[in-house]
C-alpha positions in Angstrom: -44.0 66.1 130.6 -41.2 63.5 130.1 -37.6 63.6 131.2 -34.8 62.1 129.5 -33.1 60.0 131.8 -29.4 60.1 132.4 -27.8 57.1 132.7 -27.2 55.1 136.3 -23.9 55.1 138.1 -22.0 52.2 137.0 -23.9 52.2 133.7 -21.6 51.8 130.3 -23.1 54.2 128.7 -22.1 56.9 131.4 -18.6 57.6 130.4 -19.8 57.9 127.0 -22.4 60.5 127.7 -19.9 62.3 130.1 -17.1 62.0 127.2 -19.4 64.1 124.5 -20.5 66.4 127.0 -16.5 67.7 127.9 -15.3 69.5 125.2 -11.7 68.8 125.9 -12.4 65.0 124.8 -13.2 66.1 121.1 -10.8 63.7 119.1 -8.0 64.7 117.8 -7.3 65.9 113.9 -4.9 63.3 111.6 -1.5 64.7 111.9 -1.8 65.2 107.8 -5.0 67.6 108.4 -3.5 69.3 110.9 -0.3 70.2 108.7 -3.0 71.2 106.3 -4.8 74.1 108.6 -1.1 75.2 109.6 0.0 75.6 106.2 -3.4 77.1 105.1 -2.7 79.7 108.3 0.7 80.8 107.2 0.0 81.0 103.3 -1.2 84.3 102.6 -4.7 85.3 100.7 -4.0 86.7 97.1 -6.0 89.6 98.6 -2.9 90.4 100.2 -0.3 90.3 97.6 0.7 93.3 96.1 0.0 93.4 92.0 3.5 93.6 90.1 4.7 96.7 88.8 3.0 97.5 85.2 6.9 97.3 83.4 9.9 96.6 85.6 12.2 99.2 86.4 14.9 98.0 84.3 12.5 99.1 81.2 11.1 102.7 83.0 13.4 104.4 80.7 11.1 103.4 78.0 8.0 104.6 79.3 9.5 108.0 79.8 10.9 108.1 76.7 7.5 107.2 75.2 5.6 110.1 76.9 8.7 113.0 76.5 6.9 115.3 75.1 3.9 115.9 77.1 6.3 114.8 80.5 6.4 118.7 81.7 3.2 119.6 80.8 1.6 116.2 82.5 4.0 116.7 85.6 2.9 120.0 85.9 -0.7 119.7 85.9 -0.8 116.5 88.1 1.2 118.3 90.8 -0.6 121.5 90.5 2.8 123.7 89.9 3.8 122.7 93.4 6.9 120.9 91.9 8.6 123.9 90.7 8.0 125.3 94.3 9.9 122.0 95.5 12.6 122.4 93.4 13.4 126.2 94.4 13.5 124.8 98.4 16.0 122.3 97.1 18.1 124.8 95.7 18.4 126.5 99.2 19.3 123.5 100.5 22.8 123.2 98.8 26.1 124.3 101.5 26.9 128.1 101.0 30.7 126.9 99.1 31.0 129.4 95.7 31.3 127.8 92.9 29.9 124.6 92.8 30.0 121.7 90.4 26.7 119.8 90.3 25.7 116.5 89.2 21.8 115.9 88.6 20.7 112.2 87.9 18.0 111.2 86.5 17.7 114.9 85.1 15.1 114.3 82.4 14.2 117.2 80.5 16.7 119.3 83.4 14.5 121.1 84.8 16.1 120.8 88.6 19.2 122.3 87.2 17.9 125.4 85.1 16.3 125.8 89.3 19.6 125.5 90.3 21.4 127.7 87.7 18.7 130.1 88.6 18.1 130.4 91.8 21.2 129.5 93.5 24.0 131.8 92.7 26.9 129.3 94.1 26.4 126.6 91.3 28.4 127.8 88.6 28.4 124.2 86.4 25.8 121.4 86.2 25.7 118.2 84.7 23.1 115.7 84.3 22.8 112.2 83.0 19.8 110.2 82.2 18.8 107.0 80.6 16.1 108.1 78.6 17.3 110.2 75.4 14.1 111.5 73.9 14.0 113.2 77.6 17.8 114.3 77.2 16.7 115.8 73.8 13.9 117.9 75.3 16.4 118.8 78.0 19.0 120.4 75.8 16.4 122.5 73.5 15.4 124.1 77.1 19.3 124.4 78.5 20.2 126.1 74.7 16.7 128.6 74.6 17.7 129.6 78.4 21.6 129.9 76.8 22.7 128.2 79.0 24.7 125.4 77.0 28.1 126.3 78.7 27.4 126.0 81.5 25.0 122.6 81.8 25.9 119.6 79.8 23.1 116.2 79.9 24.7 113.5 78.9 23.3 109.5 78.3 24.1 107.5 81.6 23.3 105.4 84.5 22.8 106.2 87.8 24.4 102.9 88.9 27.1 103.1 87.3 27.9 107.3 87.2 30.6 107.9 84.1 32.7 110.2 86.6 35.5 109.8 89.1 35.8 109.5 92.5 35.6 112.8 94.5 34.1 115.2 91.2 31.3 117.1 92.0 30.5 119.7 95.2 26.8 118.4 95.4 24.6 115.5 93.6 21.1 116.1 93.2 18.3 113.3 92.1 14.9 114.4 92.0 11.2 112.0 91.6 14.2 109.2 90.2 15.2 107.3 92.6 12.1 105.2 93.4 12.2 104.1 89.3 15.8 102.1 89.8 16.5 98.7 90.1 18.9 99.3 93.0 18.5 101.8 95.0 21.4 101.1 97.3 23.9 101.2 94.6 23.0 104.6 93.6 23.1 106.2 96.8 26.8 104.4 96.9 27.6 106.1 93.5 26.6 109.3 94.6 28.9 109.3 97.9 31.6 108.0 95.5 31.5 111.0 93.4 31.0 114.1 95.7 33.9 116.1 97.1 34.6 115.6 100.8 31.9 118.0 102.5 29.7 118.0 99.7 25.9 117.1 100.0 23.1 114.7 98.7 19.6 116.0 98.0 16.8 113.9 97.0 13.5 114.6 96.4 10.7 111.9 96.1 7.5 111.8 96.9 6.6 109.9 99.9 3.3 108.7 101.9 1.6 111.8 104.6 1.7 110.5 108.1 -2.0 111.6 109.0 -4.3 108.9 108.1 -7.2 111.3 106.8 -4.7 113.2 104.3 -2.9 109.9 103.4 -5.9 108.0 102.3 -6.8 111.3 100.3 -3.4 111.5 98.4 -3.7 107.7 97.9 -7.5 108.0 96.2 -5.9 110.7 93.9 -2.7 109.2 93.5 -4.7 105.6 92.6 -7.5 107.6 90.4 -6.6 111.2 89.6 -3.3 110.7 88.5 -3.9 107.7 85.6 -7.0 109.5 84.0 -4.8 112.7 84.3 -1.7 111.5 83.0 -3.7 109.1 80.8 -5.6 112.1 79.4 -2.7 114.3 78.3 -0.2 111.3 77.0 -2.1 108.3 76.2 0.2 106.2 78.1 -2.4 104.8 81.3 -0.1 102.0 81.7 3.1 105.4 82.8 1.2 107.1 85.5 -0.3 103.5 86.8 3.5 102.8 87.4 3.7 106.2 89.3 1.8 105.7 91.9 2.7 102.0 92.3 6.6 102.8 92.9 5.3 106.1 95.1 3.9 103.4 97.1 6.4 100.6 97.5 8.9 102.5 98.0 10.4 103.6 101.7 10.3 106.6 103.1 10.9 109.0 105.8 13.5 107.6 108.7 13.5 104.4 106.5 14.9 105.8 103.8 17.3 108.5 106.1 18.6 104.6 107.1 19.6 103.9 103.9 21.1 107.2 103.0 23.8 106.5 106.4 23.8 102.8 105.3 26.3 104.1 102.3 28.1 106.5 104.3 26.4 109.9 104.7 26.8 111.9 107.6 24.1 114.7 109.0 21.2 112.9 107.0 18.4 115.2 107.2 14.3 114.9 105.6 12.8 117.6 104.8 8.9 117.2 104.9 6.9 118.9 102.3 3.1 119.6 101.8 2.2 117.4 105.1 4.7 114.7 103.8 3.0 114.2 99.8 7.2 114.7 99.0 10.7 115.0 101.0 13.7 116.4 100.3 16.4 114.2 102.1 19.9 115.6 103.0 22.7 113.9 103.7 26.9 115.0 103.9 30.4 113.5 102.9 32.6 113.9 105.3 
């Protein structure tokens, strides 16, 4: 059997044979190539890009509008009953002062302050403003068959811009609305410019479960179940599409708690519910 022969000592050829068998002699790339791969490195796939929101949140109104009168059925089904639940444990959240004012944004069809009115016998007064006036509508038919009309009054408004003054209301509520605004931080300032010194923030919004197993189960249903659900009753796929893409992108947990001190609350608090599918966050004026 033949042997290839390496080349003699002193041979030309040597340095060249030794130069392609050392990998650290491979030549270099042209600086423009190079600056290619790098960018290439740093520009992320489109797999990884989130897909924009089906409406912006400037227009959510709309949508909520358009699906007002199957919005408490729908909501009901899709979170088998458990929101009524949620709303009760934020009505024993409020501070034990008698006779308190309440402001509800976002209020819809004012559902969390009949809870309130109901279940909390030191809210005496409620009031609730909301963009959306097919909702409002809905809302007063329910506050005037309870006869409760005195004593709640929904009103057209904006939660970044709140139509009362400084220092007005003993607690300010906001429930599944936050997530839908364009500014988050601005709202949170409005609502520690209108509450009474010692008077409390609640929030509830849904947020992401912590254990992986439950998470990715809430996230199938949220992803699947809830459009063909939502889709089903109001025949609106692209509403409940947008509900679980804002459930998503928005923050939660300590991140939001952050946000809540970040415009000036004291003793901010989250309450977990249902392994963390929804929180109720607290937070005080001093």
């Amino acid at each position: 059997m033949k042997h290839s022969k390496l080349p003699d000592e002193g041979d030309p050829g040597k340095a060249s044979f030794l130069r392609q068998l050392d990998p650290r002699s491979k030549p270099a790339l042209p600086a423009g190539r190079l600056r290619g791969i790098e960018a290439e490195m740093k520009t992320p796939t489109m797999k990884s890009e989130k897909p924009p929101l089906v409406l912006p949140k400037s227009e959510s109104w709309k949508m909520f509008d358009n699906i007002a009168r199957t919005y408490d059925f729908s909501n009901h089904l899709i979170s088998f009953g458990l929101h009524i639940l949620w709303r009760r444990k934020l009505a024993r959240c409020l501070t034990s002062r008698p006779d308190q004012m309440v402001l509800d944004l976002a209020t819809g069809t004012a559902d969390v302050l009949l809870t309130l009115l109901r279940h909390n016998r030191n809210v005496k007064y409620g009031y609730g403003i909301d963009p959306a006036k097919r909702m409002l509508t809905i809302g007063r038919d329910k506050v005037a068959k309870k006869k409760l009309a005195v004593q709640i009054n929904l009103q057209h408004g904006d939660a970044h811009d709140v139509p009362f003054k400084d220092n007005h209301f003993d607690a300010v509520t906001m429930a599944f609305g936050i997530r839908n605004v364009e500014n988050p931080q601005r709202v949170l300032q409005e609502i520690f410019r209108v509450l009474n010194p010692g008077g409390r923030a609640l929030i509830l919004e849904f947020s992401l479960p912590k254990n992986r197993f439950i998470r990715n189960l809430h996230l199938f249903y949220l992803r699947k179940g809830v459009p063909f659900i939502g889709a089903l009753i109001s025949r609106n796929n692209q509403a409940y599409r947008y509900l679980n893409q804002t459930i998503e992108d928005f923050p939660y947990g300590e991140a939001f708690c952050q946000k809540i001190r970040e415009a000036g609350f004291e003793k901010v608090k989250a309450h977990s519910l249902l392994f963390g599918v929804a929180t109720i966050y607290q937070g005080d004026k001093a």
